[in-house]
N, C-alpha and C positions, 0 to 999 in steps of 0.2 A: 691685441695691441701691445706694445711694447713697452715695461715697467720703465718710470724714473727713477733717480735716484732715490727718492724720496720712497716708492714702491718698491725698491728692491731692498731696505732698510727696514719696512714694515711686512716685505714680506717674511725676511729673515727674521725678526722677533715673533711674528706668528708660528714659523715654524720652531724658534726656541722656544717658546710659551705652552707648544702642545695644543693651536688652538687654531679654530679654519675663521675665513675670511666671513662667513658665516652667523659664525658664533661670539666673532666681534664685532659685527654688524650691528648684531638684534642688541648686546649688551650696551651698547652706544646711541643706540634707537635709531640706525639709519638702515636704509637697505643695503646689501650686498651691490649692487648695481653702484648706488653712491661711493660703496667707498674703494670701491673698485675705479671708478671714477677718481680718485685723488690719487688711486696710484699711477695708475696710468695716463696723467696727466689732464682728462676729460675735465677734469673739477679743477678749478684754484683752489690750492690750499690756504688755508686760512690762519692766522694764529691761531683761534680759539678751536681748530680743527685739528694744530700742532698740540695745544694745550690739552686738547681731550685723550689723544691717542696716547702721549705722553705720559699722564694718566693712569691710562687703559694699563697700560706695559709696568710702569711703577708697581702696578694692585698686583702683577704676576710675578714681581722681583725682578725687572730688568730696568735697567737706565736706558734713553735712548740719547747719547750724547750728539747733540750737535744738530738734532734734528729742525729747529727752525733755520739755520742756514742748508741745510739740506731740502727744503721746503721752499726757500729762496732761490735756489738751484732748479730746482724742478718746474718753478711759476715764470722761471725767468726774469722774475722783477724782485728790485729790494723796494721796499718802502722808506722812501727819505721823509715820512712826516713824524712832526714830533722832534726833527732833528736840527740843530743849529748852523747857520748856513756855512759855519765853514765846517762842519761837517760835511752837510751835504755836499758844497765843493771837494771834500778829499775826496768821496766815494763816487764823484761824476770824474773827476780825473784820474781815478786809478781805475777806472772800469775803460776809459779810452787808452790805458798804457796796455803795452805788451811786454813784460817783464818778462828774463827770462827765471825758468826754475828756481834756479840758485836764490834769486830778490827776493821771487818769492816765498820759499822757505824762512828766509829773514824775516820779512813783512808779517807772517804769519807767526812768528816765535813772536815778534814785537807787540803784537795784537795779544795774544793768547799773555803775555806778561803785563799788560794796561789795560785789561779785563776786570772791573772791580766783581764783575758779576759773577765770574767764578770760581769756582773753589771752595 
């Protein structure tokens, strides 16, 4: 079956880490089968699935940046709970736009600069 984005993100830190899909299975207490399942889409990734792997990759020296929107990518779905309705209104009206490129580079620097959460 064919990796997401999100699988082919974990798979690349696996192979920088020096470490099989295996071996981060058992250290994570799930099967091989499961987490092979999150790559390739078979499983919904979960925060707390982002948060573990995230983790995982931290304990080996690597960041993995951006990986809950890349988890969001791969499940197909954002999660609008928790969020204020006019939030949730921007993110239901810009998910029906078709921007081109250019906006959205914009959109994305503007995001990434009213970010309090990173950096």
């Amino acid at each position: 079956m064919k990796l997401t984005e999100f699988g082919k993100v974990i798979r690349k830190a696996r192979l920088d880490a020096n470490t099989t899909l295996l071996d981060m299975a058992n250290e994570l207490g799930v099967s091989s089968p499961y987490l092979s399942g999150l790559e390739t889409g078979r499983k919904k990734i979960t925060d707390e699935w982002v948060l573990k792997i995230q983790n995982y990759f931290n304990k080996k020296g690597l960041a993995l940046n951006n990986l809950a929107q890349i988890a969001d990518v791969s499940n197909k779905t954002v999660s609008l709970e928790g969020l204020t309705p006019a939030h949730q209104m921007l993110i239901a009206g810009f998910a029906r736009t078709t921007p081109d490129d250019a906006t959205i580079m914009k959109l994305q620097a503007l995001l990434e600069a009213g970010n309090p959460k990173k950096g």
